[in-house]
Backbone bond lengths (Angstrom), bond angles and torsions (degrees), N, CA, C in turn:
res aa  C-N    CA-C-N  psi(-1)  N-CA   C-N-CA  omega(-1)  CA-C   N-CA-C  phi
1 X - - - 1.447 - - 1.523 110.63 -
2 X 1.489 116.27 -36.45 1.562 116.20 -172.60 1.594 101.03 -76.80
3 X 0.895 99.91 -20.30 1.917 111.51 -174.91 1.772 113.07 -70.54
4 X 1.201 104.92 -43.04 1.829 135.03 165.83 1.157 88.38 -51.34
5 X 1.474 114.88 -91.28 1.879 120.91 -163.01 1.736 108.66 -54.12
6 X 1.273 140.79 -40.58 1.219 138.76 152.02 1.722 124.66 1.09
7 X 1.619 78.86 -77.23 1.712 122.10 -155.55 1.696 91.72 -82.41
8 X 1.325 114.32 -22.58 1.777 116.58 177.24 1.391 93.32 -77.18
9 X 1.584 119.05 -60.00 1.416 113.06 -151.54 1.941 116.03 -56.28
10 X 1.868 92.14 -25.19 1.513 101.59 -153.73 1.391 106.61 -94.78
11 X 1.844 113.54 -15.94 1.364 107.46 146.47 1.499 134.32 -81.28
12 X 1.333 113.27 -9.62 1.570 119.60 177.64 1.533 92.89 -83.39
13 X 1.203 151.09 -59.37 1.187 144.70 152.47 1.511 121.71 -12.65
14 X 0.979 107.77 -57.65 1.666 117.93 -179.09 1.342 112.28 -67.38
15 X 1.643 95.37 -53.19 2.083 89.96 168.67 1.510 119.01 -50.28
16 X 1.161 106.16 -66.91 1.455 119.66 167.19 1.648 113.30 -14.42
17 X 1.278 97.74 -87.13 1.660 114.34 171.30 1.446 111.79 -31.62
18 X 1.293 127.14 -13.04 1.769 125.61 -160.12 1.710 102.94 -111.68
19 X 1.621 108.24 -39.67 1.222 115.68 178.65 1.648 94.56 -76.74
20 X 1.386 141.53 -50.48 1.678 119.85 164.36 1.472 124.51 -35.02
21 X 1.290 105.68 -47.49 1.870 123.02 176.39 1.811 93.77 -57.19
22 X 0.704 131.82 -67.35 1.342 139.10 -172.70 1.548 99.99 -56.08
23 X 0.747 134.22 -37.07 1.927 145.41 -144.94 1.793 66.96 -79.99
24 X 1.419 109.39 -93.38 1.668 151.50 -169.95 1.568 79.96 -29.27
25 X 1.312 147.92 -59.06 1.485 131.36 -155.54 1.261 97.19 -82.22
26 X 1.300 147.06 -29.26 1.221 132.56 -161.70 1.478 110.51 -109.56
27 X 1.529 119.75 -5.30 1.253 134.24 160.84 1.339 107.08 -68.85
28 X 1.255 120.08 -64.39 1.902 112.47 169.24 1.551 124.00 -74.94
29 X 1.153 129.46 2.06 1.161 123.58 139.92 1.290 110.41 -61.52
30 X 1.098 147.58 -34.09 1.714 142.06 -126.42 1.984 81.91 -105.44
31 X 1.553 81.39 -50.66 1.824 89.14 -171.89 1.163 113.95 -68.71
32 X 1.546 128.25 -17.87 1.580 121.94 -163.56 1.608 78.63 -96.06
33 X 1.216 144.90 -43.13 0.898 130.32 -177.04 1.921 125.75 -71.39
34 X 1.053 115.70 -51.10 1.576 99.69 148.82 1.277 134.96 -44.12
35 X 1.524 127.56 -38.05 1.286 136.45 151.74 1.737 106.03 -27.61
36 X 1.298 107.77 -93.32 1.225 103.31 178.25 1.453 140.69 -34.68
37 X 1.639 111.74 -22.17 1.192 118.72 -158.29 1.926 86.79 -81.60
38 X 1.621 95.78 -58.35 1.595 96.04 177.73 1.376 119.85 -71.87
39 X 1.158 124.08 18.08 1.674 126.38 156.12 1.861 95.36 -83.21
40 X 1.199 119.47 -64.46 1.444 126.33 173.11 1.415 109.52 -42.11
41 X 1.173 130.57 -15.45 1.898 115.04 -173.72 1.614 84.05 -109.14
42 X 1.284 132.84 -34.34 1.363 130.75 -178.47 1.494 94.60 -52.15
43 X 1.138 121.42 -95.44 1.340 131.69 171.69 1.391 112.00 -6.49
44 X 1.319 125.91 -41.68 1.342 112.21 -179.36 1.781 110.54 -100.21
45 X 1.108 115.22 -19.94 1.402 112.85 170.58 1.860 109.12 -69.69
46 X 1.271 113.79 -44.43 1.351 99.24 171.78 1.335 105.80 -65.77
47 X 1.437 138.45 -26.47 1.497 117.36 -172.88 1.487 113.97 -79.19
48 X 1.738 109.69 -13.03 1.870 102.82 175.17 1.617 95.76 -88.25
49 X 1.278 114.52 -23.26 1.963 97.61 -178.51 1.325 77.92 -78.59
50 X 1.205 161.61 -132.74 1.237 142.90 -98.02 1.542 130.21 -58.65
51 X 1.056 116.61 -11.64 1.520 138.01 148.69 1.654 131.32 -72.44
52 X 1.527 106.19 -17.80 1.059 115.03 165.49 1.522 112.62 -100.26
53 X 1.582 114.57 -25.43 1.407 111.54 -177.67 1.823 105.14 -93.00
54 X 1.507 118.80 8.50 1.111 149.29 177.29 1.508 109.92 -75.42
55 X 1.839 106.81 -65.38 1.711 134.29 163.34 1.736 103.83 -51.65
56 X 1.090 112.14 -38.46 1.445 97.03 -161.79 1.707 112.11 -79.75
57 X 1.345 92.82 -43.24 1.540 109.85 -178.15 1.638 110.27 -56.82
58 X 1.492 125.64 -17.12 1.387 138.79 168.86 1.321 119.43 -92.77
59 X 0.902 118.29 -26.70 1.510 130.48 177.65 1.695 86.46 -77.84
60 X 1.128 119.66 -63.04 2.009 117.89 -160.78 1.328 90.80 -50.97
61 X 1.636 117.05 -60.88 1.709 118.05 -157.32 1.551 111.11 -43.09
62 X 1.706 97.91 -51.24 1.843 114.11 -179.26 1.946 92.65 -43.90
63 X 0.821 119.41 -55.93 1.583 127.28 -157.18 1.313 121.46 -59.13
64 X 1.909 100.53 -40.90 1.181 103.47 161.74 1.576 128.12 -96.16
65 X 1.157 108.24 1.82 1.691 113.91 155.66 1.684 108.16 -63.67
66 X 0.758 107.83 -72.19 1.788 135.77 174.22 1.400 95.81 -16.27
67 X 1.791 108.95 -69.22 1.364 111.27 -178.37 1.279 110.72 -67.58
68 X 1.379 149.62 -44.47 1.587 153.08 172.95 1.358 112.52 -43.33
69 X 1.635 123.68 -41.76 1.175 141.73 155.64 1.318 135.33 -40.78
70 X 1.692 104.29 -48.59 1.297 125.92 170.50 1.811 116.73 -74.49
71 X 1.127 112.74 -40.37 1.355 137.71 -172.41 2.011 108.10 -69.11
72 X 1.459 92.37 -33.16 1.744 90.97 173.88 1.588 113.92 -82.26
């Protein structure tokens, strides 16, 4: 009988333990995959600031031609 209750406890244990293993794998999937997603919006937010700090730096140059222009 103690051999029965044993052999119950150490497979209810083991199941147990598998649905955590499972919990834990699909928890870092979830995260490696959000990770990435906001590495990908990073990536594109630095590529509109640098396109905007791209616009600006052309717009100033025009401005100070303009003024060098005006000034002769």
């Amino acid at each position: 009988m103690r051999l029965v209750q044993f052999t119950s406890l150490l497979l209810l244990s083991a199941a147990l333990s598998a649905c955590g293993l499972g919990e834990t794998a699909a928890t870092a999937a979830t995260t490696a995959n959000l990770q990435a997603q906001q590495a990908q919006q990073a990536q594109q937010q630095m590529q509109q600031l640098k396109q905007q700090v791209d616009a600006a730096n052309v717009q100033n140059q025009q401005r100070l031609d303009d003024a060098l222009k005006q000034s002769q």
